[in-house]
N, C-alpha and C positions, 0 to 999 in steps of 0.2 A: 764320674764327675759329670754333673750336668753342661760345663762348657768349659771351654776354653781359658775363660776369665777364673772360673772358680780354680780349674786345675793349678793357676799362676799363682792363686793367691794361698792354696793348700802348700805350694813348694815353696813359698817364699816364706810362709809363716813357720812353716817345720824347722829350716834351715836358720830362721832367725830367732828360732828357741832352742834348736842348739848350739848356737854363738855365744848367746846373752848365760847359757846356762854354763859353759867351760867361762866366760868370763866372769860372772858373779863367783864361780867356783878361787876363781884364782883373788878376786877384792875380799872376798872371805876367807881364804886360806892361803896368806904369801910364800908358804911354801912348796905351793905348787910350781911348778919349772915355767917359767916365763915365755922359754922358747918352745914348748909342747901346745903349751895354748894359740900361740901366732900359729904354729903348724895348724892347727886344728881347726881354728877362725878360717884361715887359708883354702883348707881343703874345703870347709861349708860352704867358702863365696864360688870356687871353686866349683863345686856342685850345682850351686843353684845356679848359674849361669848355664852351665853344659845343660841341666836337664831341661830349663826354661826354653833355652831355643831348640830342642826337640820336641817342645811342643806344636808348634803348628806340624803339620805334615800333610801334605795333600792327596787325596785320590785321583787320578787322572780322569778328568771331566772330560775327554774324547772318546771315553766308553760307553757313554750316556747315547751317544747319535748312534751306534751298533746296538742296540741293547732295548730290551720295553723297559718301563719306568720302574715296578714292580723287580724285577729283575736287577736292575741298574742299583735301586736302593738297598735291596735285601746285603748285596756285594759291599757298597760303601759306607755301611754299619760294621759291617763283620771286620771291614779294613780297618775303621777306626778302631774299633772296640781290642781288636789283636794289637795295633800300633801304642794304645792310651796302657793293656795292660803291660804289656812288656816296657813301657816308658816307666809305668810304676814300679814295677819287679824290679828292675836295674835301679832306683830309687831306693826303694826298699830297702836292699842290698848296701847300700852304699850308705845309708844311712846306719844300718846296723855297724859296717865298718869302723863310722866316725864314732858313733858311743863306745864300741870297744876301747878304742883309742884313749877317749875321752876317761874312761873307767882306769886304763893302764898309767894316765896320768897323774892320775892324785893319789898321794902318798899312805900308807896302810893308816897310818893314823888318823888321815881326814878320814878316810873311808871307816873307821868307828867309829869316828866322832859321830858320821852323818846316820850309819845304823844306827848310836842309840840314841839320837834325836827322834827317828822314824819311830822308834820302838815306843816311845812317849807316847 
């Protein structure tokens, strides 16, 4: 990610197209379970909040006065870059979880119905 802002706005868009998607799932299919979708809306807001404020993270800026500049920077790239990917990996993860869910929710028949629309 180029910054910080962009990183908020990837996890908040992600998260809010998986809401929008178990909920249009459930205004087009009233047979889906009513209480599987809140569970799952839940766990996305859920989500997005947790990984949002693991965003910021700081390097300790008292290294800088110990350290030449060259040196100082090469370290608090590497910190970031190791911090942003394992922020994403646990993301990742965690969004795989919610479409499983999301998938184990709707009933075999939507789930034909929506194959052979795709198949169209």
């Amino acid at each position: 990610m180029a910054s910080k802002r962009d990183l908020k706005k990837f996890i908040r868009n992600t998260c809010g197209a998986l809401a929008s998607e178990i909920i249009l799932a459930k205004v087009a299919f009233p047979v889906v379970d009513g209480k599987k979708v809140y569970d799952i809306v839940t766990k996305v807001a859920a989500l997005q909040s947790s990984t949002i404020s693991k965003v910021s993270v700081n390097f300790d800026k008292a290294l800088r006065d110990f350290a030449e500049k060259a040196e100082y920077n090469k370290e608090r790239r590497a910190y970031y870059r190791t911090a942003y990917d394992n922020l994403l990996s646990d993301f990742d993860k965690a969004v795989d979880e919610i479409i499983k869910e999301m998938n184990s929710a709707l009933p075999e028949e939507v789930r034909q119905t929506l194959k052979e629309a795709a198949a169209e």
